[in-house]
NUTOR-791521 format. One record per residue: residue in one letter; x, y negated, z of N, C-alpha, C in turn; residue number from 1; chain. Coordinates in steps of 0.02 Angstrom, whole numbers, m for minus. Atoms other than C-alpha are relative to their C-alpha. Layout:
BEGIN
  residu    n_xx    n_yy    n_zz   ca_xx   ca_yy   ca_zz    c_xx    c_yy    c_zz  num  chaine
       A       X       Y       Z       X       Y       Z       X       Y       Z  NUM       A
...
REM end
This chain:
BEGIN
  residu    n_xx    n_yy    n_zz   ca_xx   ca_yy   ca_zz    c_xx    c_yy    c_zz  num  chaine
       X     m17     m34     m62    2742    1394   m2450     m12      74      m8    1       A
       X      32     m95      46    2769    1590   m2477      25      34      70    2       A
       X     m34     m44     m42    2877    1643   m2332     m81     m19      77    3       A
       X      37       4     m77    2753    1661   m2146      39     m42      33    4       A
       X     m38      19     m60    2789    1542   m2023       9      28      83    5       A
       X     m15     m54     m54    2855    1582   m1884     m54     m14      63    6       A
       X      49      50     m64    2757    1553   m1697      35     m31       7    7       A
       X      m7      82     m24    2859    1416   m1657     m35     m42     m35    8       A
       X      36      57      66    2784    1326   m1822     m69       7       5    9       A
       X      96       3     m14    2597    1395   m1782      m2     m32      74   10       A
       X      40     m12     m73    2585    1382   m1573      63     m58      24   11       A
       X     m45      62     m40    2666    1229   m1461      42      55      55   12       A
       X     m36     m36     m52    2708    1354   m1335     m34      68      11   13       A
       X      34     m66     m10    2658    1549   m1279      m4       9      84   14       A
       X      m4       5     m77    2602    1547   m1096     m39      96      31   15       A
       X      15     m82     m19    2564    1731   m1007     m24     m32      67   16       A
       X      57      11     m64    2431    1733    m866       4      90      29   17       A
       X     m14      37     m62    2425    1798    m710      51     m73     m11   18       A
       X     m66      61     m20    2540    1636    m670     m15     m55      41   19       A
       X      31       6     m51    2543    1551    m518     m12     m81       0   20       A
       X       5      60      26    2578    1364    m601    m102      m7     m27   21       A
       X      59      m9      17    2404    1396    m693     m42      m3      52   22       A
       X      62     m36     m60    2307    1466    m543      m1     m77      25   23       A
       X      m4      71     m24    2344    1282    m472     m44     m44     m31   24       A
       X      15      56      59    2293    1187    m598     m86      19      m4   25       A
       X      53     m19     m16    2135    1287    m601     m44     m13      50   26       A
       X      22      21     m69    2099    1262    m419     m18     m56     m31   27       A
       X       2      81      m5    2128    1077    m453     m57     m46     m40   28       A
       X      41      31      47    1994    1058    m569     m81       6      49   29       A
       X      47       8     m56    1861    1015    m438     m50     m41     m44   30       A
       X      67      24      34    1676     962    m500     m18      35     m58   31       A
       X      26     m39      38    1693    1093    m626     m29      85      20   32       A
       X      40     m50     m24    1624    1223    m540     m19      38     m64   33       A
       X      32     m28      34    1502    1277    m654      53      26     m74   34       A
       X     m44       1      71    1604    1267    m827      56      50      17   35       A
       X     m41     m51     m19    1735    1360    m728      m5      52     m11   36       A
       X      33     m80     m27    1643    1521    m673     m17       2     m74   37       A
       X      23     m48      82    1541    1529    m863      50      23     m19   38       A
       X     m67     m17      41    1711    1503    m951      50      80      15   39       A
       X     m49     m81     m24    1798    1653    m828     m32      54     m42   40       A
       X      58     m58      43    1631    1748    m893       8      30     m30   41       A
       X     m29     m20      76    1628    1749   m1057      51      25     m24   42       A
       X     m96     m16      32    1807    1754   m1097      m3      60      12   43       A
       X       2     m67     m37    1801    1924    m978     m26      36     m36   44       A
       X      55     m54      16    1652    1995   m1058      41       4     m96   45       A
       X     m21       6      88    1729    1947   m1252      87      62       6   46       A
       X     m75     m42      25    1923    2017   m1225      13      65      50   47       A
       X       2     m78     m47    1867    2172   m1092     m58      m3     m12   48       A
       X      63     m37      m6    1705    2229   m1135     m11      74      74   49       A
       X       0     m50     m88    1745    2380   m1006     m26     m33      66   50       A
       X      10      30     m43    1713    2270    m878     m78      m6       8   51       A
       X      57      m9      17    1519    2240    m928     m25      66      11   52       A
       X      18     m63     m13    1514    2422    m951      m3      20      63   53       A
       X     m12     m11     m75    1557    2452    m785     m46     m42      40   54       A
       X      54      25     m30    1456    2345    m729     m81      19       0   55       A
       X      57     m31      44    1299    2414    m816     m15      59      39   56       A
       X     m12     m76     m46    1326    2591    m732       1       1      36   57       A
       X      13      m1     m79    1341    2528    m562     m47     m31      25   58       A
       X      65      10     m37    1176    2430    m547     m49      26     m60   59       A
       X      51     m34      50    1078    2502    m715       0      68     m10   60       A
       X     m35     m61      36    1156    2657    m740     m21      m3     m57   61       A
       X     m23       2      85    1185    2601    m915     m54     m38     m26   62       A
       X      53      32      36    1061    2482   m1021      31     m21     m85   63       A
       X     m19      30      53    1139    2483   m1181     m17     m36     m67   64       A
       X      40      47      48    1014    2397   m1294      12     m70       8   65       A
       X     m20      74      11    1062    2208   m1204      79      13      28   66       A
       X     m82      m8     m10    1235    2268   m1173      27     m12     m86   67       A
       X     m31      17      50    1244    2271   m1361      m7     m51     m28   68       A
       X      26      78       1    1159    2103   m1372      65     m41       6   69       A
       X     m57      29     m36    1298    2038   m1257      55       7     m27   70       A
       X     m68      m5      28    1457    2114   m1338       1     m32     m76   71       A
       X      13      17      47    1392    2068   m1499      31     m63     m14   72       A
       X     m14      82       7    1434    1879   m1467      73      11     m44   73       A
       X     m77      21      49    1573    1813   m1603      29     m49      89   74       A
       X     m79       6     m38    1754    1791   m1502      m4     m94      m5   75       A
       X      m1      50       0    1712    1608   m1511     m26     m56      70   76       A
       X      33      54     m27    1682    1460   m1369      29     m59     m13   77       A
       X     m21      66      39    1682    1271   m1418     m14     m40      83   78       A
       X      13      37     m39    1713    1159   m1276     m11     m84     m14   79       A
       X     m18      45      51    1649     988   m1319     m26     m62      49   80       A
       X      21      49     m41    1633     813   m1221      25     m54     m11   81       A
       X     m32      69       5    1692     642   m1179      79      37      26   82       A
       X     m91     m11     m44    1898     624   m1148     m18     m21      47   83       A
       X     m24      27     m32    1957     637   m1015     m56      61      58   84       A
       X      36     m50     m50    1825     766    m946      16      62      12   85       A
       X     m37     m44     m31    1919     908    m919       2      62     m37   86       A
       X       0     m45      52    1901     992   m1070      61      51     m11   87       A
       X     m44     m11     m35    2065    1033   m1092      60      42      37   88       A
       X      m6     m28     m49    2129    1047    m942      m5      98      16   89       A
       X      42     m44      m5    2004    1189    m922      32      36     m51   90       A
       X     m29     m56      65    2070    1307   m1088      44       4      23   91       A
       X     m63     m38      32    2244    1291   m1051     m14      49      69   92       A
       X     m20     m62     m81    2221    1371    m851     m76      63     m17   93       A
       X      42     m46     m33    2070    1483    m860      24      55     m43   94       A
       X     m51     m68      11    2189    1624    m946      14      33      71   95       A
       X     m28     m16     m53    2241    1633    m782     m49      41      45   96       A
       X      38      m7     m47    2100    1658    m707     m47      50     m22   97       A
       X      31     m70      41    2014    1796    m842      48      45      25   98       A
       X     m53     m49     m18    2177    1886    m806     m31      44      74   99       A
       X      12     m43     m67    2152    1907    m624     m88      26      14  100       A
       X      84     m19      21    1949    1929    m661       3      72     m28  101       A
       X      40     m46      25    1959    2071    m756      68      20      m4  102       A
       X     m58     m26     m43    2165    2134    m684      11      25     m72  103       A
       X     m46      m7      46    2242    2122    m855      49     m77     m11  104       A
       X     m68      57      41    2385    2023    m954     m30     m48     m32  105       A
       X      38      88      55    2322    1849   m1060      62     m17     m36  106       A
       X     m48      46      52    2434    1769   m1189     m45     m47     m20  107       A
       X      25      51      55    2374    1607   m1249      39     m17     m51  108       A
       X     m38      10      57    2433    1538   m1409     m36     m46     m34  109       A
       X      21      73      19    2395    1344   m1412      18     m22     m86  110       A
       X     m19      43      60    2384    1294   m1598      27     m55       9  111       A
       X     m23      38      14    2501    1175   m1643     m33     m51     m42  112       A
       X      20      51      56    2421    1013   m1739      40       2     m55  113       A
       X     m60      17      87    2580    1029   m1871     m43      62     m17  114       A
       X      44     m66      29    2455    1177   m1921     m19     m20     m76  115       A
       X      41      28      97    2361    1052   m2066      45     m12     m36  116       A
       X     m27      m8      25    2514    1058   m2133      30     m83     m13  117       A
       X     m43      96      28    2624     903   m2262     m50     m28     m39  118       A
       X      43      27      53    2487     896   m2378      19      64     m53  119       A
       X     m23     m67      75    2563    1039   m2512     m84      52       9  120       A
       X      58     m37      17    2419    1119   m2582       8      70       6  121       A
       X      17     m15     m24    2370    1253   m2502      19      41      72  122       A
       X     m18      m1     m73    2463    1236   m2331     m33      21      39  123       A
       X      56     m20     m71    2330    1233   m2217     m25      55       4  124       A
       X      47     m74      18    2244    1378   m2281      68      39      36  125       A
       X     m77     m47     m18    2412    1477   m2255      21     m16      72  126       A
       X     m17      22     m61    2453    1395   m2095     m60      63      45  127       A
       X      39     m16     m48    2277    1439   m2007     m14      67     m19  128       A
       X      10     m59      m5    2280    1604   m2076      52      56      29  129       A
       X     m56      m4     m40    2444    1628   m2020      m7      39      78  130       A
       X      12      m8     m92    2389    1596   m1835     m54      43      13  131       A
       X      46     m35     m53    2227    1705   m1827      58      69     m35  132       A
       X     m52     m58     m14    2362    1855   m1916      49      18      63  133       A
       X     m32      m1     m65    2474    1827   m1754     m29      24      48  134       A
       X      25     m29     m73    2343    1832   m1631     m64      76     m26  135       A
       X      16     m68      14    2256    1983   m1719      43      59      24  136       A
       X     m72     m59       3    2419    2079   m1734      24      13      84  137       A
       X       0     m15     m80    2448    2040   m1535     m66      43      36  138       A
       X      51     m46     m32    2258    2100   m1482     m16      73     m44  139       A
       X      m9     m62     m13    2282    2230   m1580      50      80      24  140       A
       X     m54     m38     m34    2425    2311   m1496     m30      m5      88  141       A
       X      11     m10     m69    2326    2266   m1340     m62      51       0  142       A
       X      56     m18      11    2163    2358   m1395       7      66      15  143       A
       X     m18     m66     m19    2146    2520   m1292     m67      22     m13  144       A
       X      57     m55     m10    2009    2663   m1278     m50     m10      31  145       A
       X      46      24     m27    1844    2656   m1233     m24     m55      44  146       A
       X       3      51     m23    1834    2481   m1204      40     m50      48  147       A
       X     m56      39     m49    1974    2457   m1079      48     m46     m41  148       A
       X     m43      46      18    2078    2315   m1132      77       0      32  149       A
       X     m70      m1     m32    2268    2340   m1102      35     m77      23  150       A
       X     m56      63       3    2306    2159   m1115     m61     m39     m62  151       A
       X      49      55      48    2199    1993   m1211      37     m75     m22  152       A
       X     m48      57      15    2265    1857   m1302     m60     m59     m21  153       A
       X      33      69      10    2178    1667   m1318      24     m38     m45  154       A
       X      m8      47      72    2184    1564   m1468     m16     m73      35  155       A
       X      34      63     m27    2168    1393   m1382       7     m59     m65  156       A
       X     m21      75      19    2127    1247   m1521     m17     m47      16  157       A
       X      23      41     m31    2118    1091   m1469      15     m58     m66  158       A
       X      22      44      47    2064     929   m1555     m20      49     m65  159       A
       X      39     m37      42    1966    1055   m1647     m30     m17     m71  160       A
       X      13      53      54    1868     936   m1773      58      m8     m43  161       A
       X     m61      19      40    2048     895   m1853      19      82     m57  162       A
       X     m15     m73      67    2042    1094   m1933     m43      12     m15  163       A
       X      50     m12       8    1865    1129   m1938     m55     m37     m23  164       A
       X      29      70      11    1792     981   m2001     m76      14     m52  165       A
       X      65     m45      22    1603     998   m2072      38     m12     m90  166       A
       X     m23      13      65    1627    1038   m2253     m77      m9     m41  167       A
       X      62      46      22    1446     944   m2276      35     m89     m37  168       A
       X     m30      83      22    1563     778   m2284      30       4     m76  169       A
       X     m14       2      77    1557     719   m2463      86     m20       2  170       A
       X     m79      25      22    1743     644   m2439      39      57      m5  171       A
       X     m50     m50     m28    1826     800   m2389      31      35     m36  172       A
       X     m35     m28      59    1937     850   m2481      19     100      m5  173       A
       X       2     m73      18    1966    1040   m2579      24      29      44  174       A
       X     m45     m27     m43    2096    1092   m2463     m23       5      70  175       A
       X      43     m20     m45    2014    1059   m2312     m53      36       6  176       A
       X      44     m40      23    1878    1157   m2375      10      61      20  177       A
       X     m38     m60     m17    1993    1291   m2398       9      26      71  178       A
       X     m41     m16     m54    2065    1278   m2224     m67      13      33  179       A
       X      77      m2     m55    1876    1271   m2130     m13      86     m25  180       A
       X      29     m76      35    1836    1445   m2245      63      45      42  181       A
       X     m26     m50     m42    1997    1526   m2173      m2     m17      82  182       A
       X      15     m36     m75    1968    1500   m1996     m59      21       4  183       A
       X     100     m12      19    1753    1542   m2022      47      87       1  184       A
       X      m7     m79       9    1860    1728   m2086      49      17      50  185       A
       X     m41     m33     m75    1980    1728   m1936     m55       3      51  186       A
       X      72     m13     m49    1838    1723   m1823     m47      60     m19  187       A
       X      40     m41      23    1746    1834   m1917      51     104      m9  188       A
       X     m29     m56      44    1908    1967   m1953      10      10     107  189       A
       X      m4     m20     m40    1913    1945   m1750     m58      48      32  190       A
       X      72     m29     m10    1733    1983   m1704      m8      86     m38  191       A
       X      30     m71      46    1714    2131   m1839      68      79      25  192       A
       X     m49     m75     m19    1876    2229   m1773     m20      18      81  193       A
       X      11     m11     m63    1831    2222   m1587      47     m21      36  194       A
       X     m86       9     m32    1997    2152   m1526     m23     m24      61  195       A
       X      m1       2     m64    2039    2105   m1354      46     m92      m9  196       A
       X     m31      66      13    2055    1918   m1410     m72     m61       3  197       A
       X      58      50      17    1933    1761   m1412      60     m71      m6  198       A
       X     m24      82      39    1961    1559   m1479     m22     m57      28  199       A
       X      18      72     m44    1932    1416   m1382       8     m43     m59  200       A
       X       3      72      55    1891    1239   m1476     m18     m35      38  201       A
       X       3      58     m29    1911    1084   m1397      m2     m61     m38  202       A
       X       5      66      72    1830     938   m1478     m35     m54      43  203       A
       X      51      41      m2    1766     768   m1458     m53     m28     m23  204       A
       X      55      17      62    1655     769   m1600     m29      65     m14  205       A
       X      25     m65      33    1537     916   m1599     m26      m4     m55  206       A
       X      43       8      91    1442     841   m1726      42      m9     m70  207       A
       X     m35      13      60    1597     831   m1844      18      74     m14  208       A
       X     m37     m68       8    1632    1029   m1835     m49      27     m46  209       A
       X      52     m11      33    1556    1121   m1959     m60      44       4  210       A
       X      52     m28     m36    1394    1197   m1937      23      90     m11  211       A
       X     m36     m39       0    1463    1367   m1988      53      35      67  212       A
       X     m64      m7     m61    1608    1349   m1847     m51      19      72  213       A
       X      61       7     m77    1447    1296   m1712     m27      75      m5  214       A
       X      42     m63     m19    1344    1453   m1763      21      67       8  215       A
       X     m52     m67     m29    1473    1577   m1741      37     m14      87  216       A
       X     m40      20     m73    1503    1491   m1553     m31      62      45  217       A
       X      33     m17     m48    1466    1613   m1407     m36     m33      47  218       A
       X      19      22     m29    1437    1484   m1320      32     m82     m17  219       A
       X     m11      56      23    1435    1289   m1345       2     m57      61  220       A
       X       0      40     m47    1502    1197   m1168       9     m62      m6  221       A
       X       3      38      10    1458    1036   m1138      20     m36      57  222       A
       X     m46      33     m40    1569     910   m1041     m10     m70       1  223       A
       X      36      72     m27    1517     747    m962      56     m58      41  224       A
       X     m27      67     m50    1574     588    m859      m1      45      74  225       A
       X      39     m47     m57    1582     663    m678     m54     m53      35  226       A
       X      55      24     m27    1441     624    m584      m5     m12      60  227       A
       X      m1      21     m77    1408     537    m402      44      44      32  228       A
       X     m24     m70     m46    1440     718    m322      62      17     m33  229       A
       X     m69     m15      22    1576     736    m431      30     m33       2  230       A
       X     m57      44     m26    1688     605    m410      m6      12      62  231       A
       X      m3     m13     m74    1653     608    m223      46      98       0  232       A
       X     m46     m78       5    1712     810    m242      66     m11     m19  233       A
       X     m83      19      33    1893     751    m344      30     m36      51  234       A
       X     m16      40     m47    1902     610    m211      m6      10      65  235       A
       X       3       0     m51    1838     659     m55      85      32      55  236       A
       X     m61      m4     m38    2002     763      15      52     m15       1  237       A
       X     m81      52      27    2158     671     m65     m13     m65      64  238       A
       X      12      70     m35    2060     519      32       3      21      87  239       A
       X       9     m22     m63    2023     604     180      95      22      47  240       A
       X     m75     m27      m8    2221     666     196      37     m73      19  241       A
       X     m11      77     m30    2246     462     192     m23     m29      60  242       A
       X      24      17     m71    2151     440     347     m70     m36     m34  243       A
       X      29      34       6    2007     360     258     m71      54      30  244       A
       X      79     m18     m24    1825     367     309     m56      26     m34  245       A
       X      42     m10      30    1679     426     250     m44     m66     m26  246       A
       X      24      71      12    1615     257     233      62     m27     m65  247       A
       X     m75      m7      31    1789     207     135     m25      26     m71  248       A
       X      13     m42      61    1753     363       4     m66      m5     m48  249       A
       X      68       7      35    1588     322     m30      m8     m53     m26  250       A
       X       1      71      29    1638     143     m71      22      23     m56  251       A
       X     m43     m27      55    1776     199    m208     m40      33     m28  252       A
       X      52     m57      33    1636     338    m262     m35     m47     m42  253       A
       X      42      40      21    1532     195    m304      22     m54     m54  254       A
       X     m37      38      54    1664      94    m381      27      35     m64  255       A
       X     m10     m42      77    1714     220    m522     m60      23     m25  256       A
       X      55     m21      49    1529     255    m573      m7     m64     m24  257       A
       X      15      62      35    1455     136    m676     m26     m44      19  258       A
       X      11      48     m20    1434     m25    m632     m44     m74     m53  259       A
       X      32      46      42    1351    m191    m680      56     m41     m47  260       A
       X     m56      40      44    1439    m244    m832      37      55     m38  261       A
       X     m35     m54      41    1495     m68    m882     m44      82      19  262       A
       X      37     m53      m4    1386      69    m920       8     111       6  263       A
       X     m43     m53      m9    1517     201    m886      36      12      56  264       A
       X     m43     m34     m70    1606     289    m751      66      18      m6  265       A
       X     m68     m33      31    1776     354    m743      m7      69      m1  266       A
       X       0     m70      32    1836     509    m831      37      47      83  267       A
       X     m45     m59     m43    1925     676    m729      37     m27      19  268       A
       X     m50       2       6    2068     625    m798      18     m82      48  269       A
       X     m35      76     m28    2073     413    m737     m27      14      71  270       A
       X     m12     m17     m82    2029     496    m551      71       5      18  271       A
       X     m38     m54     m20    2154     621    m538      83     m39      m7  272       A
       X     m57      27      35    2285     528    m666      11     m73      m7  273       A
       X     m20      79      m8    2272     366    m636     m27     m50      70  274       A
       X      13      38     m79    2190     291    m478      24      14      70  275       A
       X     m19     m22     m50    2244     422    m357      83     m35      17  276       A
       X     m72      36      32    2431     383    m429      14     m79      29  277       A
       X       3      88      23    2390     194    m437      10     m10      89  278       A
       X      m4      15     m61    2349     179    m252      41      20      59  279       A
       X     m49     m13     m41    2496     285    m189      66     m29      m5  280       A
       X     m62      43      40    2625     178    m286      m3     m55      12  281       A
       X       6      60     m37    2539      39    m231      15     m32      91  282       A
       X      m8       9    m103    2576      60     m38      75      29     m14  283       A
       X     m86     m23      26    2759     152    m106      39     m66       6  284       A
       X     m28     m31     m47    2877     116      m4      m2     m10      66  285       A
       X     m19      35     m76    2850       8     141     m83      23      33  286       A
       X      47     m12     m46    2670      61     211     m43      64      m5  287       A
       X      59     m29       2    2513     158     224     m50     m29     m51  288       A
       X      68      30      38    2366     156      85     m54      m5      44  289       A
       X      67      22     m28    2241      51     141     m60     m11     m43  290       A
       X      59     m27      26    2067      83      98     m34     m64     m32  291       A
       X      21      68      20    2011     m96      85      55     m15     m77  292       A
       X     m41       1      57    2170    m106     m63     m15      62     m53  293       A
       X       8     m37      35    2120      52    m125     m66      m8     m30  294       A
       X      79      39      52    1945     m14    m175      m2     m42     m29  295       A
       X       7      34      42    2000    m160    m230      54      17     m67  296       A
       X     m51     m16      65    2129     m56    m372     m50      46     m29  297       A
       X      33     m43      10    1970      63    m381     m41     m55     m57  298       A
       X      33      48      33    1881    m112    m451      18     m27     m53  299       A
       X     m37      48      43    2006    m183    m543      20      46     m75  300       A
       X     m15     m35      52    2049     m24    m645     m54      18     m45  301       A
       X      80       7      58    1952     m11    m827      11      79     m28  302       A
       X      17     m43       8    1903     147    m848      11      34     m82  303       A
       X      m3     m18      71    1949     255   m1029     m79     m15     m15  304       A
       X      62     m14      42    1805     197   m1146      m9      61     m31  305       A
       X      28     m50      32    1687     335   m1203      25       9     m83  306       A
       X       4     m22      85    1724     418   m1392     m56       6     m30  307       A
       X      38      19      12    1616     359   m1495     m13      47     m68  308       A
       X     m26     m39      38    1583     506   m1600     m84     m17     m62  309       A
       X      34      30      71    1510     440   m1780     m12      47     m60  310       A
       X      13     m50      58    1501     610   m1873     m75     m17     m15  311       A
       X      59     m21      14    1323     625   m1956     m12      75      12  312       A
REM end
């Protein structure tokens, strides 16, 4: 492989933030609260530093000893959990939402999985160096003057583990080797220029990434089953819009956590994407969803089993 591929052959698609599809999708991610707001954070503080600054000057007038602490962080966050928790989700919209945070432009630029290439020796390498040259070459045409950011571009990969894989594993072959060493120097060729770019990693196996990849993370989010308050949060106003009760919601709440006989709850995703669905299709076309039917499809449905992640 000698010629560059092109972005269609690195990135699935190129999405530009503000955008008002995104902003939605964002909203809609209810029970992530927290993961939300850090993620806007960071991202903000990594591809506008100005922003920090400015901040610094209007309640410190200036502290630049943990200001340089802070900027310091490598262009890296690893989002990492069970499917189905909103992992995700979460990377492709919060472009949207750094944008209007810190009133610039976003490009993401979702790695493509055809990235690891056919197997031809030394594809991958070439592939993933490929993609951090692209999104270099974009943040640096966005990279303005004293810290202002004209514009930031996002590297979103997802199923992360599949490029980064620890290169502790005796099986692993040369090439993958290769390919883990050039993204370790795209991370590293981002961090050392200052660009107006950071890299999302979405994995279900933190423990399969390599430790290298982890200790260059800014930050290492961790993504769960939702919890009592969180399902009740995903569920409470969809249900409430049905006419159901508070009594009603708190049944269903109870029926997607874990129960006797299954030590698991349901994911984001079998709320949002499969029960809500289930019980409006189920009353489709001739009635009203009833709450008593909607608990018993809340019972009956088996929840995505947990990933059972077996790295050492």
């Amino acid at each position: 492989m000698t010629a560059r591929p092109s972005l269609d052959d690195l990135f699935e698609r190129r999405l530009s933030y503000p955008d008002i599809d995104a902003k939605d999708r964002f909203d809609l991610l209810v029970g992530l609260d927290d993961q939300k707001s850090r993620l806007t954070k960071i991202l903000g503080l990594l591809v506008n530093p100005h922003g920090l600054e400015a901040w610094a000057k209007k309640h410190y007038h200036g502290i630049p000893d943990i200001l340089a602490a802070v900027l310091r962080r490598p262009p890296l966050v690893v989002l990492a959990g069970d499917v189905g928790s909103g992992k995700s989700a979460l990377a492709e919209t919060v472009g949207d939402a750094v944008a209007r945070q810190e009133g610039i432009d976003v490009t993401l630029f979702p790695l493509s999985l055809s990235t690891r290439g056919q197997g031809r020796v030394g594809e991958m390498t070439q592939l993933i160096s490929a993609a951090f040259d692209c999104t270099i070459e974009e943040a640096t045409k966005l990279k303005g003057s004293g810290g202002r950011s004209r514009g930031a571009v996002i590297l979103l990969i997802d199923e992360a583990d599949a490029l980064a894989q620890s290169r502790e594993f005796a099986q692993m072959h040369h090439e993958d080797r290769a390919g883990v060493n050039a993204f370790i120097r795209g991370i590293d060729r981002i961090g050392n220029g200052r660009l107006p770019a950071a890299v999302i990693m979405c994995t279900n196996r933190l423990g399969a990434l390599d430790p290298a990849v982890r200790r260059r993370a800014a930050d290492i989010m961790a993504f769960q089953r939702p919890t009592e308050h969180q399902r009740h949060a995903v569920l409470d106003q969809p249900l409430k819009q049905l006419g159901f009760t508070a009594a009603n919601i708190t049944a269903i709440v109870n029926a997607t956590g874990h129960t006797k006989g299954r030590s698991y709850g349901f994911t984001f995703s079998d709320l949002t994407q499969r029960f809500l669905p289930s019980i409006v299709l189920d009353a489709y076309p001739d009635g009203k969803v009833a709450p008593a039917r909607a608990l018993e499809i809340a019972q009956a449905l088996i929840p995505t089993a947990p990933f059972q992640d077996t790295a050492s």
